[in-house]
C-alpha positions in Angstrom: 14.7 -27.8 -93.9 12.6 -24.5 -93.5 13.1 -21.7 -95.9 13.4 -18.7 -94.3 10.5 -15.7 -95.1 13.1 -13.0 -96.4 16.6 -12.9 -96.8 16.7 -10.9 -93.4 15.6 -14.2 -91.9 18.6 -16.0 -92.4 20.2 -16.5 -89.0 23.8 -17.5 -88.8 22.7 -21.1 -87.3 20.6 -21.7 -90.6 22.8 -20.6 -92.8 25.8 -22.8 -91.4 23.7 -26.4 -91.5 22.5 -25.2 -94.9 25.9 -24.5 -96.5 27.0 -28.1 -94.5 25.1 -29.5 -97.0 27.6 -28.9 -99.8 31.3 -30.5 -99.8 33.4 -27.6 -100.1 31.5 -26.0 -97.1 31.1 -29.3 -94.6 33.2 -27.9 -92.0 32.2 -24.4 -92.1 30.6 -22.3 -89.0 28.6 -18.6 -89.6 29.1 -16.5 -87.0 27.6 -13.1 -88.3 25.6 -12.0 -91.7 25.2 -9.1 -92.9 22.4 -8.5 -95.0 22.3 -5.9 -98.2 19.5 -5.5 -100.9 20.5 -5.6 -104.5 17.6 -6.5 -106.3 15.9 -3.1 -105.9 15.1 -1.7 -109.6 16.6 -5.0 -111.1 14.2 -7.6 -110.4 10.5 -8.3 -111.0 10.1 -12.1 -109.6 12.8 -12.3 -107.0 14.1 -11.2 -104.0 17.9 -10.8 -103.9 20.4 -10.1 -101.2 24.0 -9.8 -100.8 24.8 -11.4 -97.5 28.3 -10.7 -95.9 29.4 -13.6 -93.9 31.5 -13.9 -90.9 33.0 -17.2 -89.9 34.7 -19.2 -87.0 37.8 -19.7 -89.2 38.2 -17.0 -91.4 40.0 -17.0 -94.9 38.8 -20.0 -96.0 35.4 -19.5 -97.6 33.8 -16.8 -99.4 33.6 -13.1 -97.8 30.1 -13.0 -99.6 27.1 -14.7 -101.2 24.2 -14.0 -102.7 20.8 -15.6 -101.9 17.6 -15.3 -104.3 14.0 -15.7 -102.7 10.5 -15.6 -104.1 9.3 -11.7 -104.4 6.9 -10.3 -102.1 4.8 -8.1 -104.7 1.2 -9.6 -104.9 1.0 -8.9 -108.4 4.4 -10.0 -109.6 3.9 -13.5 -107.5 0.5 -14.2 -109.1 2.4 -14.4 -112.5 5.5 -15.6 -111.2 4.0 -19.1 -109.3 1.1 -19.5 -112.4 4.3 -19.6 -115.1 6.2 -22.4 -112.4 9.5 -19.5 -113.0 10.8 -20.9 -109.8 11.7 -24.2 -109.7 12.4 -23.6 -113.6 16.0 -21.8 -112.2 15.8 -24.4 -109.0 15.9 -27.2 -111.9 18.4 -25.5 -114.3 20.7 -25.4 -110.9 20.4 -28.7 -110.6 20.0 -30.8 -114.1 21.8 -28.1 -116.3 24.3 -25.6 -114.5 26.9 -28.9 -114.3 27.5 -29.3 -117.3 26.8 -25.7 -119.2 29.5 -24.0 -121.2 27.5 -20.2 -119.8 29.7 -18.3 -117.6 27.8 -18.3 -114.3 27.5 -18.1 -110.5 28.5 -20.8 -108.8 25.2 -22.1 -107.3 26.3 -23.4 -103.1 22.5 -24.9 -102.8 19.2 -24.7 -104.2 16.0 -25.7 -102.8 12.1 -25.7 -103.0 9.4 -26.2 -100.3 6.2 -28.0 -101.4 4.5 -24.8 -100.3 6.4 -23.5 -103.6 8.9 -21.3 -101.4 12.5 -21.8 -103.0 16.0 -20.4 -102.4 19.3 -20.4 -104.2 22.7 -19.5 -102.5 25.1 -18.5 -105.1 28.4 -17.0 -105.7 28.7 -13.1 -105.5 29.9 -12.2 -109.4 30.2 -8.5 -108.2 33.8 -8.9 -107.0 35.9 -9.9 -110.2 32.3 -8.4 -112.6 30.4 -5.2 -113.4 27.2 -5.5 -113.9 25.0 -4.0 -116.9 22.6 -1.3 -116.7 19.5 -1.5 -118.5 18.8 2.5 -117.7 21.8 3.8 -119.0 21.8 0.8 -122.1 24.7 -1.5 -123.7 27.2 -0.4 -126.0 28.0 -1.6 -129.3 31.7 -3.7 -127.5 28.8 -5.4 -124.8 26.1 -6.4 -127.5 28.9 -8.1 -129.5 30.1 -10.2 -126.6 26.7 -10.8 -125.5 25.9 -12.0 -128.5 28.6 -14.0 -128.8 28.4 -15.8 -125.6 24.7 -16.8 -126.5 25.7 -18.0 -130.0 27.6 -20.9 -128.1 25.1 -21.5 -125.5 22.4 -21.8 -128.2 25.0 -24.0 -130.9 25.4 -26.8 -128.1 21.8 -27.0 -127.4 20.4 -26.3 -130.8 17.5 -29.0 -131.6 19.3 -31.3 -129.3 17.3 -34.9 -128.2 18.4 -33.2 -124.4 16.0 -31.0 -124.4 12.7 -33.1 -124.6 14.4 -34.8 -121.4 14.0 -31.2 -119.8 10.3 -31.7 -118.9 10.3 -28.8 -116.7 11.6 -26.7 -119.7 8.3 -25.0 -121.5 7.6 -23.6 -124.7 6.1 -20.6 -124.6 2.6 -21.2 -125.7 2.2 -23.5 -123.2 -0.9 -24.0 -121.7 0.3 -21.6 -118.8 1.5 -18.9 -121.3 -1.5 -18.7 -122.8 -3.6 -18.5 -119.9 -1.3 -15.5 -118.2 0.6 -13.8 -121.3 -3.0 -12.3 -123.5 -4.0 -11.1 -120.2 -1.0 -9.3 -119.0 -0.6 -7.9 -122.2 -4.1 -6.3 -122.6 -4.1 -5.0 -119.1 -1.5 -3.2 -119.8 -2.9 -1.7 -123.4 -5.5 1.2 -122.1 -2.7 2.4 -119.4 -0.4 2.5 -123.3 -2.8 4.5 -125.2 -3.6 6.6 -122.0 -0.4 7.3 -120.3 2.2 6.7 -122.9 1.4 8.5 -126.3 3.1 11.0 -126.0 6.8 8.9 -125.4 6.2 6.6 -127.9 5.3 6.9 -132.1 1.8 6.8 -132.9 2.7 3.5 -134.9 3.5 1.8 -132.0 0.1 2.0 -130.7 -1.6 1.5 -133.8 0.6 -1.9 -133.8 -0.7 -2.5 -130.2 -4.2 -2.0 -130.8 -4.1 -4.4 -134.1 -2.1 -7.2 -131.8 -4.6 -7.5 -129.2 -7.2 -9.7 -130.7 -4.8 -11.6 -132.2 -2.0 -11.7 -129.4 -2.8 -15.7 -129.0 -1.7 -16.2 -132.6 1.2 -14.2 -132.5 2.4 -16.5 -129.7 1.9 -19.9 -131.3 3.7 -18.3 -134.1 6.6 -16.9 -131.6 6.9 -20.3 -129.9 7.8 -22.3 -133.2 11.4 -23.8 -134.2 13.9 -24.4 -134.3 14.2 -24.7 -130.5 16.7 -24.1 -128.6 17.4 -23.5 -124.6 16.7 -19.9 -124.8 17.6 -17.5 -121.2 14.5 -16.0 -122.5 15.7 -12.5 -120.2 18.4 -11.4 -121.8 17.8 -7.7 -120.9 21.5 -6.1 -119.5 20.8 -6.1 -115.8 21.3 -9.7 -116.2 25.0 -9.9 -117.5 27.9 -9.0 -115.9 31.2 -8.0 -117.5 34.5 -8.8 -116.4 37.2 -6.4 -115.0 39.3 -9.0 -116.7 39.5 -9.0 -120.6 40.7 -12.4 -120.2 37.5 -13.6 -118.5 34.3 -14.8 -119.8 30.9 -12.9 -119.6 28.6 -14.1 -116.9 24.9 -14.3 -116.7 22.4 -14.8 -114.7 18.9 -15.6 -114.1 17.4 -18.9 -115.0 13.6 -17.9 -114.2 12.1 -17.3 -117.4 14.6 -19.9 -119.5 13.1 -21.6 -122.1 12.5 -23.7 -125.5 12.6 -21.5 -127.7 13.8 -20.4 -130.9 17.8 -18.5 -129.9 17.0 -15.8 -132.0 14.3 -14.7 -129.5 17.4 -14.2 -127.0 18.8 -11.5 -129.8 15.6 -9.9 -130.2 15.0 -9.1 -126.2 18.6 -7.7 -126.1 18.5 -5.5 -128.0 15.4 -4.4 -128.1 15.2 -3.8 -124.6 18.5 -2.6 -123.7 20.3 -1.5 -126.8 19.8 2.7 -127.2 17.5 3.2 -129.6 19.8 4.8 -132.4 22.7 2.1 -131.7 19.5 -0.4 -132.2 18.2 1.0 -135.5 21.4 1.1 -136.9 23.0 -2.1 -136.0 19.8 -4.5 -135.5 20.7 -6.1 -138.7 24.7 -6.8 -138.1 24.3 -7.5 -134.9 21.9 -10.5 -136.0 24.0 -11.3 -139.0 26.9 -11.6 -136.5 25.0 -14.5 -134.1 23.8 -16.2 -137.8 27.2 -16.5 -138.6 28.6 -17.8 -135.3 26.2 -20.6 -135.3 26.9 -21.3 -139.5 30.6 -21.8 -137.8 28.8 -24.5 -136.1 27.3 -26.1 -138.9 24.1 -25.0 -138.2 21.7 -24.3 -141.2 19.5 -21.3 -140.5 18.2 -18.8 -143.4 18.8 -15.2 -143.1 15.4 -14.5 -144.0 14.4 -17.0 -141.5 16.0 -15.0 -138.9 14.5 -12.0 -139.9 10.9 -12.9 -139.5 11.4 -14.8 -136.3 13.1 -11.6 -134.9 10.4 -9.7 -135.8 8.1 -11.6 -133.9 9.7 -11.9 -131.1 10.0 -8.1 -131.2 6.1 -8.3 -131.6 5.7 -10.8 -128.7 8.3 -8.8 -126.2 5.9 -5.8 -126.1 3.9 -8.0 -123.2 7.3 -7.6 -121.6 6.8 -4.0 -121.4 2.8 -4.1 -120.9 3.4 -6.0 -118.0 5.7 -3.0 -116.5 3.0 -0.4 -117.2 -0.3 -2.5 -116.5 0.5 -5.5 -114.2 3.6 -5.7 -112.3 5.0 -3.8 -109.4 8.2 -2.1 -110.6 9.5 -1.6 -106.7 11.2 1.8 -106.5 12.6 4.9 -108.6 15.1 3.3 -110.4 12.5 0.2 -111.0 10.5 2.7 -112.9 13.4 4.6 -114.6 13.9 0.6 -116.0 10.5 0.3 -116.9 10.8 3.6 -118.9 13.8 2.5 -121.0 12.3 -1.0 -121.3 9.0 0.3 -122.7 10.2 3.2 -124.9 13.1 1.1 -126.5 10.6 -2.0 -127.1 8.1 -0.3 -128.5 10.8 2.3 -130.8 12.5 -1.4 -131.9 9.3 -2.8 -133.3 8.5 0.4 -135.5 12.3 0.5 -136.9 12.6 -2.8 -137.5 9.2 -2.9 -139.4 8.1 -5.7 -137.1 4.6 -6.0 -138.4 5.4 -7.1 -141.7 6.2 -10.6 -140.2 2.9 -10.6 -138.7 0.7 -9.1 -141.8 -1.0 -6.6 -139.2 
């Protein structure tokens, strides 16, 4: 079946043989959408829409949904169809979403055009969930369940035979990686030096300066063990926290999931969405706190082992916020207030945490 360009596209008629595709929607019939952009500010790769349905017999399916297509920004889609981040969340959909023990939306279908087009029709979270804001950034009660969530997810599939089964899974100096990742970050290191000197400690852009020959070593070093699946985006526009105490956290977004060592997952929390004085003064417990829910889980993993791997992946997550400044298309005014927080906190984190000791630079 055709994808449709935009989410705008959709038409009631495609929509209904699509969603006749699944069981618990064979008999259904869309009379009206109405279409509603929520991925403004929020997201870099995809396009995201809340869709407010209509139907022939009402009451019996979902009010809403939410559908995720390709984005349209030239720049963002370069990197986003070189690193293969779409059919990476088509496949977790489909081969890992059964099964996981994650919290997340209920995925009604999931498809990919050879022409490399994809869309995913998924449950709409915002109705029992509040979403995080990566501007305003997490508190201290959020990190903690965050991190706990991702301690189980990373315990069940912590060097587990599975993953070599998940071909479609990378690790992150991958042949791709290493072709895109170098690049995006040293575009993105004369608009630093220019443009942002005077936001950010001088040490910072020493740190940047000394990285960039060496940026391909720092990622073969980054993507080591032990391996895990990582989310690999675990900044706090993607989790959602429930009005319910009771109810489990939810997260989303599969693009950028990985194998990769968990800790990286605590790393790009909070140093991308933790304030920056809650950051420097919990980094530590807030990593001690994931260690021990995984030694719970009988999982043998040095404290000083964690350390340096959280240091370099506080190293290697300063491409994150090159790419905001140098390469990508950040959308709109609250894209860029995002980009702000990401690349200030980022590049704060690294100096605080001392991150170039675990990288001799």
């Amino acid at each position: 079946m055709d994808i449709p360009l935009n989410p705008s596209s959709i038409t009631p008629d495609w929509l209904t043989k699509t969603l006749q595709k699944s069981e618990r929607f064979e008999n259904v019939n869309v009379t009206g959408i109405d279409v509603k952009d929520i991925g403004e500010g929020t997201g870099i790769f995809g396009e995201i829409a809340l869709l407010t349905l209509t139907y022939s017999d009402e009451g019996i399916y979902p009010d809403s949904l939410v559908v995720k297509m390709p984005c349209v920004e030239p720049e963002n889609l370069v990197v986003a169809q070189a690193l293969g981040i779409y059919q990476r969340e088509v496949n977790f959909f489909k081969q890992v979403a059964p099964s996981t023990n994650l919290r997340i939306p209920d995925c009604y279908y999931t498809h990919m055009g050879e022409d490399g087009r994809f869309i995913i029709l998924m449950e709409n979270l915002s109705l029992e969930y509040t979403v995080g804001d990566q501007v305003i950034g997490a508190t201290n009660d959020q990190v903690e369940a965050a991190i706990k969530t991702l301690a189980g997810f990373h315990a069940y599939w912590w060097e587990n035979a599975a993953l070599s089964g998940l071909d479609w899974l990378p690790v992150q100096n991958d042949d791709a990686y290493i072709a895109a990742v170098p690049g995006i970050f040293r575009a993105g290191l004369p608009v630093l030096i220019s443009d942002w000197s005077d936001r950010l400690p001088a040490e910072s852009i020493e740190i940047a300066k000394k990285l960039d020959p060496r940026f391909e070593e720092l990622m073969h070093l980054f993507a080591g063990g032990p391996h895990t699946f990582a989310h690999s985006d675990t900044r706090l526009d993607n989790w959602f926290f429930p009005h319910d105490e009771s109810s489990d956290l939810a997260l989303i977004d599969f693009q950028l999931c990985s194998k990769s060592r968990g800790v990286n997952d605590i790393a790009y929390l909070i140093g991308t969405s933790v304030p920056r004085e809650l950051a420097v003064e919990n980094w530590e417990r807030y990593l001690r706190l994931w260690l021990e829910l995984l030694q719970d889980q009988n999982i043998s993993y040095s404290w000083d082992d964690a350390v340096i791997h959280y240091q370099l992946a506080a190293l290697y997550y300063t491409a994150g916020g090159m790419s905001l400044i140098g390469s990508f298309d950040t959308g709109n005014e609250r894209g860029a207030a995002m980009a702000e927080a990401y690349v200030t906190r980022t590049f704060n984190h690294i100096v605080d945490i001392d991150a170039s000791a675990a990288f001799n630079i």
